[in-house]
C-alpha positions as CSV (number, residue, x, y, z in Angstrom):
1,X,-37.4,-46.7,-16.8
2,X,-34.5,-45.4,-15.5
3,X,-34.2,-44.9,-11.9
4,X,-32.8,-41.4,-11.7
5,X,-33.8,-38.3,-13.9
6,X,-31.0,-36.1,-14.0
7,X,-31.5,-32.6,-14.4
8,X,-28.6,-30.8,-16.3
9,X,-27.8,-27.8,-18.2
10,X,-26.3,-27.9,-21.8
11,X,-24.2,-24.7,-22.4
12,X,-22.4,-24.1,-26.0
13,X,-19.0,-23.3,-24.1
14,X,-19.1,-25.1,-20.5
15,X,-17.8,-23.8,-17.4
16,X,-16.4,-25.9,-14.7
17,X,-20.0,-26.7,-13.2
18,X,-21.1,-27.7,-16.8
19,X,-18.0,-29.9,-17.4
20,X,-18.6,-31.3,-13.8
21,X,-22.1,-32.4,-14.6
22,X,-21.3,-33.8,-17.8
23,X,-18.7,-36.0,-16.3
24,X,-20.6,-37.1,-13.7
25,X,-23.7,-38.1,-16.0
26,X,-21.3,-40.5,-18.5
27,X,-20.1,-41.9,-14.9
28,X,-23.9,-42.7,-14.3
29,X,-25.2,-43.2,-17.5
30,X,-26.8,-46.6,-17.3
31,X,-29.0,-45.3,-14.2
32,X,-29.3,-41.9,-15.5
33,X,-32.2,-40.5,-17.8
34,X,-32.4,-36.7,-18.3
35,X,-34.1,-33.6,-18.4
36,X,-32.1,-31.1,-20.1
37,X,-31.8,-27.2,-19.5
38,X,-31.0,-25.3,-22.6
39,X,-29.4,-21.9,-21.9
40,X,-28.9,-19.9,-25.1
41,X,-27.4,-16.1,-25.1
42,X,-26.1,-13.8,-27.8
43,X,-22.9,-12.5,-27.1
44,X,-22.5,-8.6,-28.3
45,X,-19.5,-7.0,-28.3
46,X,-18.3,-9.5,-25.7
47,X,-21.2,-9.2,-23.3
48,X,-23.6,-12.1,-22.9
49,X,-27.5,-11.5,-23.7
50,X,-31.3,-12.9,-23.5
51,X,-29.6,-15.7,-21.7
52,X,-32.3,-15.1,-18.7
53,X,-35.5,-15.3,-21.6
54,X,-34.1,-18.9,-22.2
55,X,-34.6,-19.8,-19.1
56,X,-38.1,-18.5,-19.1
57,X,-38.5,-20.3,-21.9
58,X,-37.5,-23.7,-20.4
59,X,-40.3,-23.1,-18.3
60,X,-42.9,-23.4,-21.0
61,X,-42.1,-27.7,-20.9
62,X,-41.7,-28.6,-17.0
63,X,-41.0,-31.8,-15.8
64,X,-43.0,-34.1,-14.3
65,X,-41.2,-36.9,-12.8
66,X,-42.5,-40.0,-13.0
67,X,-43.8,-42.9,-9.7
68,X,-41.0,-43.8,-8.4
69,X,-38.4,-41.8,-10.0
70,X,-35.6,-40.0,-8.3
71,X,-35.4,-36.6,-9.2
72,X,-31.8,-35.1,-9.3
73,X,-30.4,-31.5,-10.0
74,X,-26.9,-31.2,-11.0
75,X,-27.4,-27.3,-9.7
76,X,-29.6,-25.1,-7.4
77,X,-30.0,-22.6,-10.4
78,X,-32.0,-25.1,-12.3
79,X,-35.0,-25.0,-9.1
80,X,-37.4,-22.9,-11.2
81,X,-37.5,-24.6,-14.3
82,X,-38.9,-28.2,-12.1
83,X,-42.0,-27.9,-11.4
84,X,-42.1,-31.1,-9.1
85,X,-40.5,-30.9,-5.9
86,X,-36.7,-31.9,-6.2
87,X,-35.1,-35.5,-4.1
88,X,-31.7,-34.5,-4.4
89,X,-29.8,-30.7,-5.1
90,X,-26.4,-29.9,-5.6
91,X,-25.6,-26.2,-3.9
92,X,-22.4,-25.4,-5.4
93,X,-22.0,-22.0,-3.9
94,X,-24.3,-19.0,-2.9
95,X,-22.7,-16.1,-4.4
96,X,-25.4,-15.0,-6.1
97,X,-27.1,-13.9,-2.1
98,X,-23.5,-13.1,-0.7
99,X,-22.5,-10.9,-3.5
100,X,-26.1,-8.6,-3.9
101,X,-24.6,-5.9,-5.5
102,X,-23.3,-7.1,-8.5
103,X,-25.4,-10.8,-9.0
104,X,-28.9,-8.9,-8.1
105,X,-28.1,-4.9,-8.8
106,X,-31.6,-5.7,-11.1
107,X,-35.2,-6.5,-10.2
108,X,-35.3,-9.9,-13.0
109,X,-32.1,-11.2,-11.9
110,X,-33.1,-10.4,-8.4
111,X,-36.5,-12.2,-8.7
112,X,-35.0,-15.0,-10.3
113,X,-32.3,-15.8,-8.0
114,X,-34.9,-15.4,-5.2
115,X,-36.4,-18.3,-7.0
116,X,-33.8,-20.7,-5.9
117,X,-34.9,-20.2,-2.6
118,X,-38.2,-22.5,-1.8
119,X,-37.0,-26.0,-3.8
120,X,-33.3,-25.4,-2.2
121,X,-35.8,-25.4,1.4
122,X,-38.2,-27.8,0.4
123,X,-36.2,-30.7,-1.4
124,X,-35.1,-34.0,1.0
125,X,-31.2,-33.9,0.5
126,X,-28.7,-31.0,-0.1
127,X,-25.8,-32.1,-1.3
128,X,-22.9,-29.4,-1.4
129,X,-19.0,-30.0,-2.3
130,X,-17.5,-28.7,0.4
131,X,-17.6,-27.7,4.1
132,X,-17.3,-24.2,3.6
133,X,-20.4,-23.7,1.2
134,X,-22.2,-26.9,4.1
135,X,-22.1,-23.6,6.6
136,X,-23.1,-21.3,4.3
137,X,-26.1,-23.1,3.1
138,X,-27.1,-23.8,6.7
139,X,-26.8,-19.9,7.3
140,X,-28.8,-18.9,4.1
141,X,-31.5,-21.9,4.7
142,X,-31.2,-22.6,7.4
143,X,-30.9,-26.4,6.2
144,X,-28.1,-29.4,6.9
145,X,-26.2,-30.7,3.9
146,X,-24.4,-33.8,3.1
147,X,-20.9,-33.4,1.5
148,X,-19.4,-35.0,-1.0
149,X,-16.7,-33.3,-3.1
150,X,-16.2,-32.5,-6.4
151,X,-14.5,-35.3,-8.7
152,X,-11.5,-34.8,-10.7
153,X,-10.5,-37.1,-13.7
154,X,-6.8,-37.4,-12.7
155,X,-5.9,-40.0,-15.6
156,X,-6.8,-37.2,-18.1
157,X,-5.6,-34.2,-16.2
158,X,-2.0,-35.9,-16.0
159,X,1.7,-35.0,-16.2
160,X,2.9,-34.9,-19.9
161,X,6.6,-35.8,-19.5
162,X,7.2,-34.6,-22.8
163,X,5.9,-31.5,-22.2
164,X,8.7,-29.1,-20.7
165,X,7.7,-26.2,-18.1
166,X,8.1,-22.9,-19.2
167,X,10.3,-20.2,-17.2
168,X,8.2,-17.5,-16.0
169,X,5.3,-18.8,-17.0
170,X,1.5,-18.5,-14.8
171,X,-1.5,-20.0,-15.9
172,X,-5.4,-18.7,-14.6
173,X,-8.5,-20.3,-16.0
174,X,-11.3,-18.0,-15.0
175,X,-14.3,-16.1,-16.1
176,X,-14.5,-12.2,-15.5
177,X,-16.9,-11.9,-12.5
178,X,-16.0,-9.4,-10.0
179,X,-15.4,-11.7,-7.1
180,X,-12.6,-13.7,-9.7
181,X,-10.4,-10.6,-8.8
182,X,-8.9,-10.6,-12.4
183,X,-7.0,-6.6,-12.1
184,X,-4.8,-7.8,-9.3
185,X,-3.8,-11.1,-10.7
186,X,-2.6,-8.8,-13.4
187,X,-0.8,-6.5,-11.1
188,X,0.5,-8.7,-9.1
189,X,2.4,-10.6,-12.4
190,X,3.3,-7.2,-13.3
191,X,5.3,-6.3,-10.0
192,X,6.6,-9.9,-9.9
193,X,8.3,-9.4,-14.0
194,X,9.8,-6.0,-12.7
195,X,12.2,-8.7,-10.4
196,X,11.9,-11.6,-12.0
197,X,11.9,-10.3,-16.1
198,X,9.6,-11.3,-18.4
199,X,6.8,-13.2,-17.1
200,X,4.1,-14.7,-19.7
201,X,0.6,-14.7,-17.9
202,X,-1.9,-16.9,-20.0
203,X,-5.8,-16.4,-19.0
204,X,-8.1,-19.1,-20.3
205,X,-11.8,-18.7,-20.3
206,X,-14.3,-16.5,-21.9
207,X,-13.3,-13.4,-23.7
208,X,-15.1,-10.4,-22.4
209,X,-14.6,-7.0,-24.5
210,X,-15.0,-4.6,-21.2
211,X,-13.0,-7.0,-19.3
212,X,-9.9,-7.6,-21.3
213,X,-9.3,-4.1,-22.2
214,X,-9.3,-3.3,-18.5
215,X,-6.5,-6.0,-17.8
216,X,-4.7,-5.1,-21.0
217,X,-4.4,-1.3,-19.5
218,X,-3.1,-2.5,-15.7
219,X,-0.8,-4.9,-18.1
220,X,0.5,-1.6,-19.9
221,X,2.1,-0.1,-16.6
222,X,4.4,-3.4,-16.4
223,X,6.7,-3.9,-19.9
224,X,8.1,-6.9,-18.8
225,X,4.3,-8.5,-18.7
226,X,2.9,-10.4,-21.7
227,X,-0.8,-11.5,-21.2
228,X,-2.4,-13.7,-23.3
229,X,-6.4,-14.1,-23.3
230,X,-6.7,-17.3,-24.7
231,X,-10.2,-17.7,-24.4
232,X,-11.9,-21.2,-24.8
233,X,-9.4,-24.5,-25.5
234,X,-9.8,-27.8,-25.8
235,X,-9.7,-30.4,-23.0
236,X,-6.4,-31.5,-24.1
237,X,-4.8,-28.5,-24.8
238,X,-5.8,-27.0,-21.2
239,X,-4.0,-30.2,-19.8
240,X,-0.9,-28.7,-22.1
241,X,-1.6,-25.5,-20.1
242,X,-1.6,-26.8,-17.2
243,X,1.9,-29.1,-17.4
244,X,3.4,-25.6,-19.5
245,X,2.7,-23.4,-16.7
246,X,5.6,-23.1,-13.7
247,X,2.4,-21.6,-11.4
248,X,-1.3,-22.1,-11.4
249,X,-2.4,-18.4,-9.9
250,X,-6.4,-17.6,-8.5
251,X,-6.8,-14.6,-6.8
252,X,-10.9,-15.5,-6.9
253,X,-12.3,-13.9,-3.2
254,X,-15.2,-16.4,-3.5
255,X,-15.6,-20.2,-4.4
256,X,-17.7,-23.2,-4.0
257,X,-15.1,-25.8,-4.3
258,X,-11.9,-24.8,-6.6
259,X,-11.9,-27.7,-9.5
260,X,-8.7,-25.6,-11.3
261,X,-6.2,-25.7,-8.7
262,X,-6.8,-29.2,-8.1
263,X,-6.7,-29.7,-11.9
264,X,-3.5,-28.0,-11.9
265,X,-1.5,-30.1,-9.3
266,X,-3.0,-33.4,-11.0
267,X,-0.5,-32.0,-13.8
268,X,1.9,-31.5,-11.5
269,X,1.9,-27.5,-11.4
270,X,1.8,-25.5,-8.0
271,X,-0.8,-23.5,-7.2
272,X,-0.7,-19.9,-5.3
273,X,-4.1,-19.0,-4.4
274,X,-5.9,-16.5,-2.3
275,X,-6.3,-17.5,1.3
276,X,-10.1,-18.0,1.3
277,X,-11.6,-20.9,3.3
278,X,-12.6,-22.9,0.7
279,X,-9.5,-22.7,-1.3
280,X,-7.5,-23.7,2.2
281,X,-9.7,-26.5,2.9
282,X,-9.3,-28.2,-0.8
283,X,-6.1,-27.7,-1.4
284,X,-4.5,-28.3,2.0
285,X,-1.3,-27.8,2.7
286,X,0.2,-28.4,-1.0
287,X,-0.8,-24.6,-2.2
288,X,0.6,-21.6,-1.3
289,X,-1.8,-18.5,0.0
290,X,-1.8,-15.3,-0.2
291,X,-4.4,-12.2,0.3
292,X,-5.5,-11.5,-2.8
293,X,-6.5,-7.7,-2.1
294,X,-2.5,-6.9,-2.1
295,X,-0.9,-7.3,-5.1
296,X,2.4,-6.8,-3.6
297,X,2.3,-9.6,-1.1
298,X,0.8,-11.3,-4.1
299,X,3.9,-11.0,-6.3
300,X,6.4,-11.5,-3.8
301,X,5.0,-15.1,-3.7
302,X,5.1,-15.7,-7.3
303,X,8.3,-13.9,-7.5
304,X,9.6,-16.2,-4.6
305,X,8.3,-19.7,-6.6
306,X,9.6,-18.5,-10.2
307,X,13.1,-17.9,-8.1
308,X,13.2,-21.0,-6.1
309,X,13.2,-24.6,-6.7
310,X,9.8,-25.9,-5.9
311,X,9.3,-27.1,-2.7
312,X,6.4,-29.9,-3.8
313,X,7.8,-31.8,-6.5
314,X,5.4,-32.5,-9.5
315,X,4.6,-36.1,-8.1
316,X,4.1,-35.3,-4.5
317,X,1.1,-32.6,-6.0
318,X,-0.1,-35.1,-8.1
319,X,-0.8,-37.7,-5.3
320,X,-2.9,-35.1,-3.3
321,X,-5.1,-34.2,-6.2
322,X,-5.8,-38.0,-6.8
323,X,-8.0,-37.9,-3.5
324,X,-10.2,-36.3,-5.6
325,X,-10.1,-38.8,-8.3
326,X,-13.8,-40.0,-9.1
327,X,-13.0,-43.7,-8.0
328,X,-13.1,-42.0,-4.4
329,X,-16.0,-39.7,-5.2
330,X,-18.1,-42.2,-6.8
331,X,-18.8,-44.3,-3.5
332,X,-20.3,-41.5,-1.9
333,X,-22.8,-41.3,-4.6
334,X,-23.6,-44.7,-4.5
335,X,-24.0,-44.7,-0.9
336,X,-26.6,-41.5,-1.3
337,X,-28.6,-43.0,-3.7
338,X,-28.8,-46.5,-2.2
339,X,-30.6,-44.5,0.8
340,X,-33.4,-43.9,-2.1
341,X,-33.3,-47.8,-3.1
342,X,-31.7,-47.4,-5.7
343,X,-28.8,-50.3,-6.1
344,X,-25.8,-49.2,-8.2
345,X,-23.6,-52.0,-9.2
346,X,-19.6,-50.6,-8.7
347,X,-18.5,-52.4,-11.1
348,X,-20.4,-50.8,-13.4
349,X,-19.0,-47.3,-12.8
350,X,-15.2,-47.9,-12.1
């Protein structure tokens, strides 16, 4: 028996969480066994639905950990499909309680969010990824939370040297919840192209029908703005993003830890993001910030970095986001789980 049971979801297209816990499980794999959350949703006209039925569903074969065993979930939001009490749980944010209206504006979601709630209290270790969310979840819960960031792979996510910048070029990988703040990245680019000319701003993530065709009409008012919805790409073709780009751009209001920017400087590529706490205290001093309610304070930024040579070259971005590498993540795991006896060989992992 392995000594860990790892409790992760398996989503047909991954977001950043997903991808997270996926990484992190290959890392771990030889002291890792698993109990997997299934999500399935049918997408209509854009719009995702019966994705909370599956996780009713998943409650139909609980888990029952066996003597001995460590119980670990990769997310808070997989709480009510254990129905053993939880060792270890990774908080990533709490937007679904600091965001009401639009995360539980119905009773179901509202009830199963609420759900969350008594493992999150009654599990022995929190573990969140950054110090913003650590005060959050000790205002919501009142509980303490150990740290340890997020982990980046920075010898995939990489400067291409072959791979030339293109001029006026901004790059945002993002989904289309409210909080992202999608309509003034878009109208921001748009006052930035009537100085700077044509500026090509690519969007990668889902594609959501209602969404797109609300940036596509902000987009009309500016003619020298071309967006692109790319929708899902490969791993290696989002590093290609990332090295095209001349800016990495999130406007999001609210975040947990902020994998993309760091993503974005591992491939050397600036980002300008909004002046929220938790993207100041992850990206540091190698980001520019703006407030991401005014599009015009917005686009004189990106107006001012597609004008100006950079003032972080590509290399000195890259050596910030390697403090995230996983070589310097992984020790804190191992120290964590050693506190549950559970010896982890290093060598094994790096």
């Amino acid at each position: 028996m392995k000594p860990i049971r790892y409790i992760i979801s398996r989503d047909k297209k991954p977001n950043g969480i997903s991808n997270q816990s996926n990484q992190f499980a290959e890392i771990f794999k030889d002291y890792l066994s698993y109990h997997v959350i299934r999500r399935w949703e049918k997408r209509i006209r854009g719009k995702a639905h019966f994705g909370f039925m599956s996780f009713a569903l998943n409650r139909l074969a609980p888990l029952k950990k066996a003597k001995g065993e460590i119980l670990h979930a990769s997310d808070f939001g997989l709480i009510p499909h254990i129905s053993d009490p939880i060792d270890i749980v990774e908080v990533w944010d709490l937007i679904p309680f600091k965001r009401l209206w639009t995360h539980q504006d119905k009773l179901f979601k509202s009830m199963y969010y609420c759900s969350f709630i008594p493992g999150a209290v009654k599990c022995d270790q929190i573990v969140v990824h950054s110090k913003t969310i650590q005060k959050d979840v000790k205002e919501y819960l009142n509980r303490d939370s150990l740290v340890i960031p997020a982990g980046v792979d920075t010898h995939s996510f990489r400067i291409l040297p072959n791979v030339k910048k293109e001029e006026n070029s901004v790059l945002c990988v993002s989904g289309h919840y409210e909080h992202k703040n999608m309509l003034n990245l878009v109208e921001s680019c748009g006052l930035a192209s009537v100085r700077a000319g044509d500026i090509h701003l690519r969007i990668v993530g889902p594609i959501d029908d209602k969404s797109v065709s609300r940036m596509n009409e902000v987009a009309g008012n500016f003619p020298y703005l071309d967006i692109e919805h790319v929708g899902f790409v490969s791993h290696d073709f989002l590093i290609e993003l990332y090295n095209l780009s001349e800016i990495y751009c999130s406007l999001s209001m609210v975040e947990g830890f902020g994998l993309t920017p760091i993503e974005s400087m591992a491939c050397g590529t600036i980002p300008i993001l909004s002046d929220i706490p938790c993207h100041k205290e992850i990206a540091g001093n190698y980001a520019f910030y703006v407030d991401g309610r005014e599009p015009e304070q917005v686009a004189d930024m990106i107006f001012y970095n597609l004008d100006h040579e950079k003032f972080y070259t590509r290399e000195m971005l890259r050596t910030y986001a390697e403090k995230y590498d996983w070589c310097n993540v992984i020790p804190q795991w191992v120290k964590l789980y050693s506190q549950y006896g559970v010896e982890i060989n290093m060598d094994d992992l790096l």
